[in-house]
N, C-alpha and C positions, 0 to 999 in steps of 0.2 A: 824681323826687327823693324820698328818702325824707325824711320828718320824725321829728325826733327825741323822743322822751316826756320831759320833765322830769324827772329825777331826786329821788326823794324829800331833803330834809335832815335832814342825820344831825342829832340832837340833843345834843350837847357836853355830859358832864356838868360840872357847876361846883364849885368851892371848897363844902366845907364849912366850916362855922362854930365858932368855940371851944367847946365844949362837944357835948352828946349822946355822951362818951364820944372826940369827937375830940379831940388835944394837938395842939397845933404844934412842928415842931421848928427850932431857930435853925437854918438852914443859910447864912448869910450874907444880904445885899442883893442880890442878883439870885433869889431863890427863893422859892418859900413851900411849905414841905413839911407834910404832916398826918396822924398818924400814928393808928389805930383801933386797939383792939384785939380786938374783936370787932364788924365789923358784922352779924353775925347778929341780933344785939339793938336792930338798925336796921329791926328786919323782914324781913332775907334771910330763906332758907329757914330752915323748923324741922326740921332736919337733924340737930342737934348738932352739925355742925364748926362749929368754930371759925374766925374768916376775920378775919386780921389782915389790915389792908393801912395801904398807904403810897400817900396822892396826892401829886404835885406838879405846880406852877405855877410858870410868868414871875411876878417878884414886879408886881403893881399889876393882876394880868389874872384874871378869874373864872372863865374856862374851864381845865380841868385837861390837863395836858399829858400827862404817864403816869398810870396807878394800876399800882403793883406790890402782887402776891397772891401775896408769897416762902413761905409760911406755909401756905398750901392744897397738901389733896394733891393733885398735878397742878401744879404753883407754876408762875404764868404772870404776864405784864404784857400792861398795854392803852395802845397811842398814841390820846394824843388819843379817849380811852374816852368812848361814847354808850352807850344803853341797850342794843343789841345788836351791841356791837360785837364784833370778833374779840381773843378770845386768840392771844398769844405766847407756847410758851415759856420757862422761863426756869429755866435747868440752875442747880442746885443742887448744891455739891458736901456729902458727909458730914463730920459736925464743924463 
């Protein structure tokens, strides 16, 4: 019988907080949305792009459900985004 190895746990990124550049946006009672405009000045890379994103939550839960990065070239979203997690992604149209 083989035995199985543990899988490592992924580590859920969580809500940011109001400020360091993050805004909220009202999206109703069931959500909690939070909108960056640059987290490069969060300490991402010193790149120069620019990296807007968009997280969202179940409103009352810390763990972030999407982060979309419509804004990056290459515009992708992350389910349920941890530190390494996998890009999706996410067609853009012009205009």
């Amino acid at each position: 019988m083989k035995s199985e190895q543990p899988q490592p746990q992924r580590m859920q990124q969580t809500m940011p907080e109001d400020g360091d550049g993050w805004h909220q946006i009202n999206a109703g009672p069931h959500l909690h949305i939070m909108f960056h405009p640059n987290r490069q000045l969060l300490g991402r890379e010193s790149d120069g792009i620019v990296r807007r994103s968009i997280v969202v939550a179940v409103a009352g839960k810390r763990e972030q459900a999407l982060r979309f990065d419509p804004f990056s070239v290459g515009s992708h979203y992350h389910i349920r985004p941890s530190l390494r997690g996998k890009q999706l992604p996410l067609w853009v149209d012009e205009g």
